[in-house]
TILUM-643373 format. One line per 5 residues: number of its first residue (from 1); for each residue y, x, z of N, C-alpha, C, O. Coordinates in nm, 2 decimals. Layout:
N
NUM> Y,X,Z,Y,X,Z,Y,X,Z,Y,X,Z ~ ... $
END
This chain:
186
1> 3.62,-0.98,-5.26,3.64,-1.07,-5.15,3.72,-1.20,-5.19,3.71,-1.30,-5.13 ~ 3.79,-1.18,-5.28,3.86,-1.29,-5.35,3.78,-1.39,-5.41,3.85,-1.48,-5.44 ~ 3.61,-1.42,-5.45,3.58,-1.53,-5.48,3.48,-1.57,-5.32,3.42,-1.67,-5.31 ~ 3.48,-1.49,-5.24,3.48,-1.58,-5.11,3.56,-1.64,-5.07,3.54,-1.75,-5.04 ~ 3.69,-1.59,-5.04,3.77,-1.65,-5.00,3.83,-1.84,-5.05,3.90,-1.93,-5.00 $
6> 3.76,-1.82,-5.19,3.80,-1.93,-5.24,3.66,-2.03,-5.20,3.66,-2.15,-5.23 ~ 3.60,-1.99,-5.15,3.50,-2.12,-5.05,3.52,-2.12,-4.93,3.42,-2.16,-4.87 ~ 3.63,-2.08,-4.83,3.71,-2.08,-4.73,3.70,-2.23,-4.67,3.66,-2.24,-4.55 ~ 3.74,-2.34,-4.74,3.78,-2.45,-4.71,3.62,-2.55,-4.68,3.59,-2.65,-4.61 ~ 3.55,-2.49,-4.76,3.41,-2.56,-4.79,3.29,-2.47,-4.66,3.19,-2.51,-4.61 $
11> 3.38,-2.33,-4.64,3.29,-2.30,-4.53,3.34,-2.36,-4.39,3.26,-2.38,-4.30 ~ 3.43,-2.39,-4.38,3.47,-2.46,-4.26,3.41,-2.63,-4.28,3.42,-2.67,-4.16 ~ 3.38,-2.69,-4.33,3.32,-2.80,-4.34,3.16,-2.76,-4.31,3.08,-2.84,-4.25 ~ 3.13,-2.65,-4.36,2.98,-2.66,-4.37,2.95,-2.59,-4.20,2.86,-2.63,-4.13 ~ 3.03,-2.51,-4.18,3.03,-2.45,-4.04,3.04,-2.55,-3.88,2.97,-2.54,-3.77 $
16> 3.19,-2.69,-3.95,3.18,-2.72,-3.83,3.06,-2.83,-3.83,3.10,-2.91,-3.74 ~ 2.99,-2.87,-3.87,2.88,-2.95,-3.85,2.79,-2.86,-3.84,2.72,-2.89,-3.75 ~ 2.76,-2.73,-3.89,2.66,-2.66,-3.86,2.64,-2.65,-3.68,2.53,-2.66,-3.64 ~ 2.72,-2.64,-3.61,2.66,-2.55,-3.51,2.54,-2.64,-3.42,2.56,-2.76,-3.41 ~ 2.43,-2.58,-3.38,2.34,-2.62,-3.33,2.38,-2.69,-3.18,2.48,-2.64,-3.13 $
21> 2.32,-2.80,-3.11,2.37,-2.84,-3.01,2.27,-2.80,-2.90,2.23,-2.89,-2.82 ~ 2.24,-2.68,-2.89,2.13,-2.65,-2.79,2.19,-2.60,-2.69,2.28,-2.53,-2.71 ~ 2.14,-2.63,-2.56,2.15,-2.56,-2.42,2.08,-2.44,-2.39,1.96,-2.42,-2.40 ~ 2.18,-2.32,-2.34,2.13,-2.18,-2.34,2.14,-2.19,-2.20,2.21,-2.26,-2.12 ~ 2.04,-2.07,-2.16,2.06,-2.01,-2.02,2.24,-1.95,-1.97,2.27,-1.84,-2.03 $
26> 2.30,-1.98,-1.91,2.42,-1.94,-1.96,2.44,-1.72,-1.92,2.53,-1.64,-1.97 ~ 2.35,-1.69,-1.85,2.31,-1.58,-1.81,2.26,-1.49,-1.94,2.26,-1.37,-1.95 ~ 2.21,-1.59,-2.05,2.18,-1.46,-2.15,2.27,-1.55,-2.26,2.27,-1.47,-2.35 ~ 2.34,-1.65,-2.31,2.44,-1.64,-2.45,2.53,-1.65,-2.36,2.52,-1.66,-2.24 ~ 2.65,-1.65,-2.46,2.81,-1.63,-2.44,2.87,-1.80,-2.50,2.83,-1.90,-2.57 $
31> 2.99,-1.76,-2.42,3.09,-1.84,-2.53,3.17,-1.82,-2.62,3.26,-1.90,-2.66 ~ 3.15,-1.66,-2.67,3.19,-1.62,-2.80,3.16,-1.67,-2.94,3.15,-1.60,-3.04 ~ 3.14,-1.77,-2.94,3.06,-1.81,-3.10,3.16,-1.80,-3.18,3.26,-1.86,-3.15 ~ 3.13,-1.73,-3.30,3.23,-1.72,-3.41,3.13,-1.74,-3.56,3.03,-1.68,-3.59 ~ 3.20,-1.83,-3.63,3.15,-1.85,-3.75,3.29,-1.77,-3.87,3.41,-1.75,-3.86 $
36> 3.18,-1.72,-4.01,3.23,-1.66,-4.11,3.16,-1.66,-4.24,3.05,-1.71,-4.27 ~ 3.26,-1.61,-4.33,3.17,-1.67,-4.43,3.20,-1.50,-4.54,3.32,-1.48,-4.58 ~ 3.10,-1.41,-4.57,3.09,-1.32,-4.64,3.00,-1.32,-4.79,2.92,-1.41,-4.81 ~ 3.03,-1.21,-4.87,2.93,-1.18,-5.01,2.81,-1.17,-5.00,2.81,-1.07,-4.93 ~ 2.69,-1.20,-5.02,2.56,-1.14,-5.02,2.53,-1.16,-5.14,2.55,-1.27,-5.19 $
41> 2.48,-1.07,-5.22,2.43,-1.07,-5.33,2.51,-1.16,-5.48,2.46,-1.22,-5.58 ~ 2.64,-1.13,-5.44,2.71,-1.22,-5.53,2.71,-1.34,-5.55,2.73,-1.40,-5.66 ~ 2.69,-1.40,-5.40,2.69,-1.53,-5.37,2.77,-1.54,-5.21,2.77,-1.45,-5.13 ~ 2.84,-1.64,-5.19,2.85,-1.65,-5.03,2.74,-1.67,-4.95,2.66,-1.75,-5.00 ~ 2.71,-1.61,-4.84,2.66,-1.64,-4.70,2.76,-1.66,-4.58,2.85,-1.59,-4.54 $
46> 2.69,-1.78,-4.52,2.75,-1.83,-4.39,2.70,-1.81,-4.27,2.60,-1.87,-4.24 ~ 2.76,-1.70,-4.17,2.69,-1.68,-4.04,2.70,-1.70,-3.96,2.75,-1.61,-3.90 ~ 2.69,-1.76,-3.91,2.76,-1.83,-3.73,2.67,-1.74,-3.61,2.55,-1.77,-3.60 ~ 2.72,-1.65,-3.54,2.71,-1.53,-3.47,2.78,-1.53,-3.32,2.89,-1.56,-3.29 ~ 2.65,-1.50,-3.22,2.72,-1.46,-3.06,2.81,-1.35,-3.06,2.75,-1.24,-3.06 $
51> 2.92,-1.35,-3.06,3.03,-1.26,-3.03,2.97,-1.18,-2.94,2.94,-1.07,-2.96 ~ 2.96,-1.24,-2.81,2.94,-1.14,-2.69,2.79,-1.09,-2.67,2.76,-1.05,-2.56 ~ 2.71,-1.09,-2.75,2.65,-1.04,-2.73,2.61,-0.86,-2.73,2.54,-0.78,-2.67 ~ 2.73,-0.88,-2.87,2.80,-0.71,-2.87,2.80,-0.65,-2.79,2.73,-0.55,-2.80 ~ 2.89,-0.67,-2.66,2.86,-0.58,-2.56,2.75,-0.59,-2.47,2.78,-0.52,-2.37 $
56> 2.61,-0.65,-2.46,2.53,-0.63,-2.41,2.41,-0.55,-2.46,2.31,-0.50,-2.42 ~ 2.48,-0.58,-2.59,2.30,-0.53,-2.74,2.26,-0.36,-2.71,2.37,-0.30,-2.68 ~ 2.18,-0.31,-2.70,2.05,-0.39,-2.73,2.02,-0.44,-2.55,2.07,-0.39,-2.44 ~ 1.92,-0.55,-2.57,1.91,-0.58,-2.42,1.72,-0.58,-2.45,1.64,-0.64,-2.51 ~ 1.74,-0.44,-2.35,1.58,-0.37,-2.36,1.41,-0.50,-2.33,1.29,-0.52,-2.37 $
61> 1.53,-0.58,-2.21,1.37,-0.66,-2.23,1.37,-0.76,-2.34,1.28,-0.84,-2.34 ~ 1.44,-0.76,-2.41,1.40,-0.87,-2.59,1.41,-0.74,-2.67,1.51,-0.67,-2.69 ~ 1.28,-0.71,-2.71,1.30,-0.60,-2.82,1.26,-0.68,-2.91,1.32,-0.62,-3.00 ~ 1.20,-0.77,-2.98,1.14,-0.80,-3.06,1.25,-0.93,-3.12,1.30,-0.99,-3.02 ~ 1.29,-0.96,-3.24,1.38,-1.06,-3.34,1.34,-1.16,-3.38,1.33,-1.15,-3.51 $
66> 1.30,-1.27,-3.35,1.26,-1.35,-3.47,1.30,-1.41,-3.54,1.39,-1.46,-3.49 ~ 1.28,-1.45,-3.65,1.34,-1.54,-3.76,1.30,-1.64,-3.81,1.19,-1.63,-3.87 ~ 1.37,-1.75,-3.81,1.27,-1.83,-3.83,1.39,-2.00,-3.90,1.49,-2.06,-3.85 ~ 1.33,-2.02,-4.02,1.46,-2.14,-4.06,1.35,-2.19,-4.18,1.23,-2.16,-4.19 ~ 1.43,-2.28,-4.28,1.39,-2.34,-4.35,1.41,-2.28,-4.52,1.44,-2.16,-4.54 $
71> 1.40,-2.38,-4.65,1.44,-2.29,-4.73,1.50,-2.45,-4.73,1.48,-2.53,-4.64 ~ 1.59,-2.50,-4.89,1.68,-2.64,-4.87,1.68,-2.67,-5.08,1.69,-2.58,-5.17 ~ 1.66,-2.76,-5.08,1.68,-2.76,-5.22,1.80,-2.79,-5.27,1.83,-2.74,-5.37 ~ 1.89,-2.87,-5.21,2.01,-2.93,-5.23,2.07,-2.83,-5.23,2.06,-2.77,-5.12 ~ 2.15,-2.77,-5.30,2.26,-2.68,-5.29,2.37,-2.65,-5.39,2.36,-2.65,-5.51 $
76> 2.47,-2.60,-5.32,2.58,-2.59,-5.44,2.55,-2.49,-5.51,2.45,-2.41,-5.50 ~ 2.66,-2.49,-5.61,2.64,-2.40,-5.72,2.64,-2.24,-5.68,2.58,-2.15,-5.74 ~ 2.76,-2.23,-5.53,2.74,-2.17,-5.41,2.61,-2.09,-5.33,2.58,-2.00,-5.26 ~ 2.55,-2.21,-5.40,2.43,-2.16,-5.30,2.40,-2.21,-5.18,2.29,-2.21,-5.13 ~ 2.55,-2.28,-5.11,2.53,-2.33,-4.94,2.46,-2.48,-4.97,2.43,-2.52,-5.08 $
81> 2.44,-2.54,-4.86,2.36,-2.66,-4.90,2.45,-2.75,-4.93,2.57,-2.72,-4.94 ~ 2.41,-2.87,-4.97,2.50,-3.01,-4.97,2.53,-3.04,-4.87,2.49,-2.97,-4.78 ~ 2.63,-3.17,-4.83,2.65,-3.25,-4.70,2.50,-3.29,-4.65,2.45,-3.26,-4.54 ~ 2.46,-3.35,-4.73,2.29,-3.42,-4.73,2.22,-3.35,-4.66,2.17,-3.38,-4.55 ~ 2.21,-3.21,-4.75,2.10,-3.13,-4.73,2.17,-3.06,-4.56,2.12,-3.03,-4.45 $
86> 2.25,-3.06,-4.58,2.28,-3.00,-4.44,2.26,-3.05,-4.29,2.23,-2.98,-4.20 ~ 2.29,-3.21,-4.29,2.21,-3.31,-4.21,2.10,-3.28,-4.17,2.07,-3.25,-4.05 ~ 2.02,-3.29,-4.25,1.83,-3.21,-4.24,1.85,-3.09,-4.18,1.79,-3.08,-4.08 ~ 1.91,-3.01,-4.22,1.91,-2.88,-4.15,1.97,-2.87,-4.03,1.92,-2.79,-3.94 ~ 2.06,-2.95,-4.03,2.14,-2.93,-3.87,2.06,-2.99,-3.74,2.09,-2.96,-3.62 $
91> 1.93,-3.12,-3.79,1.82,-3.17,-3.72,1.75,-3.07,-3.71,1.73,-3.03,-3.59 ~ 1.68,-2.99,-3.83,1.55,-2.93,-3.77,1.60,-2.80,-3.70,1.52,-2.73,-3.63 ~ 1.79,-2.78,-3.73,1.77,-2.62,-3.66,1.79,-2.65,-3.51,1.82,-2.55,-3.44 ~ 1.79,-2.79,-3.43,1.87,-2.81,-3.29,1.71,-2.75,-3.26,1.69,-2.64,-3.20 ~ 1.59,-2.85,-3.32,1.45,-2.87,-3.23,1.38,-2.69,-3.25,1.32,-2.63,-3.16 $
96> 1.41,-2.66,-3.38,1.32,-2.51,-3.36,1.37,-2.41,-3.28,1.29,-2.33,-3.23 ~ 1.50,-2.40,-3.26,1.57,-2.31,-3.18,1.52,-2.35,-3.06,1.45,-2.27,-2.99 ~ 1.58,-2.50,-3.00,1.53,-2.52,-2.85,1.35,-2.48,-2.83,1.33,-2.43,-2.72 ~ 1.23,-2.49,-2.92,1.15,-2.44,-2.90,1.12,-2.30,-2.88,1.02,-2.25,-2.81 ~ 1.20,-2.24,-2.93,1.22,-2.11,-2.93,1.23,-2.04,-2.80,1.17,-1.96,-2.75 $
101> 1.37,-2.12,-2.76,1.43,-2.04,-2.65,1.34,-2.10,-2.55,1.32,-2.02,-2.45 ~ 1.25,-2.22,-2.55,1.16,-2.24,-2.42,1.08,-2.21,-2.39,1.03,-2.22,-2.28 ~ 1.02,-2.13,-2.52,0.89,-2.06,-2.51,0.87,-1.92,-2.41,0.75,-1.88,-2.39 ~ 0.97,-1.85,-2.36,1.01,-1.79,-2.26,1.14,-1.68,-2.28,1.24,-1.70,-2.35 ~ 1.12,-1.56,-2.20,1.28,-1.54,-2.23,1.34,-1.48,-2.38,1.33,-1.38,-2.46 $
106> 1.39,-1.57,-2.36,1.50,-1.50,-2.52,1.63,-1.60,-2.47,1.66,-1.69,-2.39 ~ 1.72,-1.48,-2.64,1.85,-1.57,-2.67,1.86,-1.54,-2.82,1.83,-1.44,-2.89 ~ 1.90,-1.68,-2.86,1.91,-1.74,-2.96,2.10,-1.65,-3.02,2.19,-1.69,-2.96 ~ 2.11,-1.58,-3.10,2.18,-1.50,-3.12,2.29,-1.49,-3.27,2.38,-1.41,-3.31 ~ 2.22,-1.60,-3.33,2.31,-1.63,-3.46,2.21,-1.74,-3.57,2.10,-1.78,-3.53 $
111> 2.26,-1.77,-3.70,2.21,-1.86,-3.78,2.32,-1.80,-3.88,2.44,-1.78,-3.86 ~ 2.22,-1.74,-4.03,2.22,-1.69,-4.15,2.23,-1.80,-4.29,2.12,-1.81,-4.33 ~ 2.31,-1.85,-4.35,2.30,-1.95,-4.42,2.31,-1.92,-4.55,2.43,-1.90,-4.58 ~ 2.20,-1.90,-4.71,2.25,-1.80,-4.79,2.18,-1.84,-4.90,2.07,-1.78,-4.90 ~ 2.18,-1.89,-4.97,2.12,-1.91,-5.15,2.00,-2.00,-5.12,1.90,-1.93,-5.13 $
116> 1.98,-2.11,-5.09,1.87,-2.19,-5.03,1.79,-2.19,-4.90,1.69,-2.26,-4.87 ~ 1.85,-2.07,-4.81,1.76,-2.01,-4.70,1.84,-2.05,-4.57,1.96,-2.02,-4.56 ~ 1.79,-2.12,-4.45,1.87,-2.12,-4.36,1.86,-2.02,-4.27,1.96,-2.08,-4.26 ~ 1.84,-1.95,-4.20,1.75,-1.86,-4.11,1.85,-1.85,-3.95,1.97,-1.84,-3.92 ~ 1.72,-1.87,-3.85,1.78,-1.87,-3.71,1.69,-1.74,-3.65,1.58,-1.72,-3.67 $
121> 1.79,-1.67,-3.58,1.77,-1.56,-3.52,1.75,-1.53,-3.35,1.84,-1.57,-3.27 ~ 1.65,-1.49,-3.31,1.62,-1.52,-3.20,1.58,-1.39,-3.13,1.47,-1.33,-3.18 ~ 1.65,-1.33,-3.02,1.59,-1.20,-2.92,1.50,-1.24,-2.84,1.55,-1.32,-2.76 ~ 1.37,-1.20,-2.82,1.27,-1.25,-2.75,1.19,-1.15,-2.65,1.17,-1.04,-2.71 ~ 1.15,-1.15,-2.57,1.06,-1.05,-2.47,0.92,-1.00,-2.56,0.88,-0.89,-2.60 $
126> 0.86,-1.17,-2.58,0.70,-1.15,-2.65,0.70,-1.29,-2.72,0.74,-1.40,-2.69 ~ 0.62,-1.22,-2.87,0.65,-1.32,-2.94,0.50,-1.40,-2.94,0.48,-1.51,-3.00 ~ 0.40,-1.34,-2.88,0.26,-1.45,-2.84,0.31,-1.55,-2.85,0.43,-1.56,-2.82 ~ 0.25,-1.64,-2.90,0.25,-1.78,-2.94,0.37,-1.87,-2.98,0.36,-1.99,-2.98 ~ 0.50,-1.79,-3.03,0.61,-1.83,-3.07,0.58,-1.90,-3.20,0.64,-2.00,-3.23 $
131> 0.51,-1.86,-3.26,0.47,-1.93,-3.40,0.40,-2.03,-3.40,0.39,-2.10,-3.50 ~ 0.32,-2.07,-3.30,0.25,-2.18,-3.25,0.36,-2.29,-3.21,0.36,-2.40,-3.25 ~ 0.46,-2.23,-3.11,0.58,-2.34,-3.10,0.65,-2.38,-3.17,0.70,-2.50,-3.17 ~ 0.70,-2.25,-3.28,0.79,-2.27,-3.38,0.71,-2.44,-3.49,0.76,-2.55,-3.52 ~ 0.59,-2.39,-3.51,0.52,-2.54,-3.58,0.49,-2.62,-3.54,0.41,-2.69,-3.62 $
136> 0.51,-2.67,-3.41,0.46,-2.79,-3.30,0.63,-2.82,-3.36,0.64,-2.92,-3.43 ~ 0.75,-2.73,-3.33,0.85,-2.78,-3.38,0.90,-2.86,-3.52,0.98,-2.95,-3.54 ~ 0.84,-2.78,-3.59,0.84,-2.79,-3.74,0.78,-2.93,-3.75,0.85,-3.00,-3.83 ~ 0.71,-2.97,-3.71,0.55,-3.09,-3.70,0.66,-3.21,-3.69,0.67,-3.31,-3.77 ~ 0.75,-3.18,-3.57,0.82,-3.30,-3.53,0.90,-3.30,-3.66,0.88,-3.40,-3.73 $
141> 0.99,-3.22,-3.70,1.15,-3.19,-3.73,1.14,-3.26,-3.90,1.18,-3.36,-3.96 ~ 1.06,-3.14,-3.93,1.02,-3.18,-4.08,0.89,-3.15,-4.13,0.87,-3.04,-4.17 ~ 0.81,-3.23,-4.12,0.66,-3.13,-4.16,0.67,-3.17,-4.28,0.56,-3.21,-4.30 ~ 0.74,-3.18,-4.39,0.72,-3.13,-4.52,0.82,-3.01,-4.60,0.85,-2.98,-4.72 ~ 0.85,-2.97,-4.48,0.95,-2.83,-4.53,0.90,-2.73,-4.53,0.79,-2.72,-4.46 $
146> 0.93,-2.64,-4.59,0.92,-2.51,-4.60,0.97,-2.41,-4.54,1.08,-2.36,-4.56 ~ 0.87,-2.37,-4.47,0.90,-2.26,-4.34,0.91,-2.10,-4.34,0.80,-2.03,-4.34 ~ 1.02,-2.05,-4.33,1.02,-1.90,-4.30,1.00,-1.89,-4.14,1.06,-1.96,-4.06 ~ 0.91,-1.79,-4.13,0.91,-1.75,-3.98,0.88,-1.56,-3.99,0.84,-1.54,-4.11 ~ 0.88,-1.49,-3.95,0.88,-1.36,-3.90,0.88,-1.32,-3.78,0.92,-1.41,-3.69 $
151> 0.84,-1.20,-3.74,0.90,-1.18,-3.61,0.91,-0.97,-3.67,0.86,-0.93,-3.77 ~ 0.97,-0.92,-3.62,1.03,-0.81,-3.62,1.05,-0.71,-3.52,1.08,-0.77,-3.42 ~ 1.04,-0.54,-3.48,1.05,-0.51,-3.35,1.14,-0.46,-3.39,1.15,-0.40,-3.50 ~ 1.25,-0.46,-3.28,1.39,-0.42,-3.31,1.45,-0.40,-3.17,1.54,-0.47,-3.13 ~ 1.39,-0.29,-3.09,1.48,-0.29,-2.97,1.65,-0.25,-3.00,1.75,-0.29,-2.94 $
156> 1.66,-0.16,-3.12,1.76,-0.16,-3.11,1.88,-0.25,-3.12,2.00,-0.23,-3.13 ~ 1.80,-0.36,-3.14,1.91,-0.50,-3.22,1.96,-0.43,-3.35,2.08,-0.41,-3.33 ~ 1.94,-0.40,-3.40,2.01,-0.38,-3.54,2.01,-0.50,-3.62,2.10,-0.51,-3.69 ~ 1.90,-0.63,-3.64,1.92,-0.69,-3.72,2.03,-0.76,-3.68,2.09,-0.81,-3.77 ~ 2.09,-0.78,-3.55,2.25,-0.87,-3.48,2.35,-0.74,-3.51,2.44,-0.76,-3.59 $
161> 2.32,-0.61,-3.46,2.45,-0.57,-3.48,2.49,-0.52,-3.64,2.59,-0.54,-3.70 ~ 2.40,-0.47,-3.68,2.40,-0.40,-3.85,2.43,-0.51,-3.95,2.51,-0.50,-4.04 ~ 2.34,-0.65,-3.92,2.34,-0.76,-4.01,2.43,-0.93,-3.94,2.52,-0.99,-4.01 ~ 2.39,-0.96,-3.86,2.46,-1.05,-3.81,2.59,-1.04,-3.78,2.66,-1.12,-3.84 ~ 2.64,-0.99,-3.72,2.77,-0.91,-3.64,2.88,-0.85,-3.74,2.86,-0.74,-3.80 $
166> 3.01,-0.93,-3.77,3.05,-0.91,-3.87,3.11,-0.77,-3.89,3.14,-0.70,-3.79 ~ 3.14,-0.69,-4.05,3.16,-0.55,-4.02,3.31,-0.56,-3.97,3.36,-0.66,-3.94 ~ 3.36,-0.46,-3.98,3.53,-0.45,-3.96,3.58,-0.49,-4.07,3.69,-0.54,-4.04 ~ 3.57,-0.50,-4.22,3.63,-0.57,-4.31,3.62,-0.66,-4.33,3.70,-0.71,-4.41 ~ 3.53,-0.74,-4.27,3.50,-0.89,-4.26,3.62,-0.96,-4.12,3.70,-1.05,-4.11 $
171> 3.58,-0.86,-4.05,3.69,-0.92,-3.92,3.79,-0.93,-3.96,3.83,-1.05,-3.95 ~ 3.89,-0.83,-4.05,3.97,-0.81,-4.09,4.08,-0.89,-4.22,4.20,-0.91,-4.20 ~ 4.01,-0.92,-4.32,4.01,-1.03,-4.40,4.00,-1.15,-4.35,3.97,-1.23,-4.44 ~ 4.00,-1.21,-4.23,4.03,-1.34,-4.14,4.08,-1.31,-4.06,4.09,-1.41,-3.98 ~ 4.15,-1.19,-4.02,4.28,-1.15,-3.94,4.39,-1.20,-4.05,4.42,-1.15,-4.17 $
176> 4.46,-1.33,-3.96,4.58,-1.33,-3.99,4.59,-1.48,-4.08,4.68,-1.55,-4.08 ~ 4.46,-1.49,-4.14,4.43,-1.62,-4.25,4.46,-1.74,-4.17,4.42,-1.77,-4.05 ~ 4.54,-1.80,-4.27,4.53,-1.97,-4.19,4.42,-2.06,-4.13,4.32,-2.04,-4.19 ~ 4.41,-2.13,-4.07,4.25,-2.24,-4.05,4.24,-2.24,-3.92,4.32,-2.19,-3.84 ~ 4.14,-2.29,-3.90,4.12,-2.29,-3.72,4.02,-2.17,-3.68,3.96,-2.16,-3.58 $
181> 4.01,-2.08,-3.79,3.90,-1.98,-3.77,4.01,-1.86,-3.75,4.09,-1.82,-3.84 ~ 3.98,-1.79,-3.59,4.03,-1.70,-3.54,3.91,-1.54,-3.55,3.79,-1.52,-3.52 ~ 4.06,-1.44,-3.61,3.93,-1.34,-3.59,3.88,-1.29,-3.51,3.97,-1.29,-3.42 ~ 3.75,-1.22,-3.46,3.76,-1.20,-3.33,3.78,-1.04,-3.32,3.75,-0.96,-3.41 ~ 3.84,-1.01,-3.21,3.90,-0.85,-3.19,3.72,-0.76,-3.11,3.63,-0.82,-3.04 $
186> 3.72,-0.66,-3.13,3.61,-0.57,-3.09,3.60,-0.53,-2.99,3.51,-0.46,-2.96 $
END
């Protein structure tokens, strides 16, 4: 945990510009949003995660996950993007998210940031034609990027609570640290 911690200062720069500026139904996200920065594969990843959705998960009429982000060429040695590259990213993730969530009901439930990959995570009812909107968005945002999309059946949420949703050592290890990043309690 000690060579995460030493990108602490760089994930707060890359976090507070990260967050998407989209309008949620206020009935399905929260105002729990908490951003963190953990190990994946001997690299940092940056997750910015609905807190509250914890106590609702799994929510039976979104069984299905989707995923859906870019991949970024610019990036640190880290792995996280540049300032540059992150601009691009912070554009195309406002328009594919808001496509997402309009395409009918879902909630948009976190964003995965990790070795060239951005990925946005999305609980959805039915994913019919979500991939049709996701690249009407894409079309606008960036149509010369490179697109991850999936969709996934997961009533149980496990990809938010198992993977998104930070563990207790992660909570833990930003219990108490300096910055404007508070941990959040369970």
């Amino acid at each position: 945990m000690a060579d995460v911690k030493a990108f602490f200062p760089m994930l707060v720069a890359v976090l507070a510009s990260a967050a998407p500026a989209v309008a949620q139904d206020p009935v399905s996200s929260s105002t729990r949003w908490w951003s963190y920065l953990a190990e994946h594969d001997g690299k940092p990843g940056s997750t910015r995660v609905d807190m509250g959705q914890r106590d609702r998960a799994p929510v039976r009429d979104l069984p299905w996950v989707v995923i859906a982000g870019t991949s970024y060429k610019l990036l640190l040695e880290s792995g996280l993007p540049t300032a540059a590259e992150l601009r691009r990213l912070n554009a195309f993730s406002d328009q594919v998210i808001l496509a997402l969530l309009q395409h009918g009901p879902a909630v948009y439930v976190g964003t995965f940031t990790h070795n060239g990959e951005q990925l946005h995570y999305v609980y959805a009812k039915d994913v019919t034609g979500l991939e049709e909107a996701f690249a009407t968005a894409l079309k606008r945002a960036c149509a010369a990027c490179d697109v991850i999309y999936k969709t996934q059946h997961d009533p149980e949420w496990n990809v938010y609570l198992k993977f998104l949703y930070p563990s207790q050592a992660t909570i833990d290890s930003y219990r108490g640290s300096s910055g404007a990043l508070d941990a959040p309690t369970r």
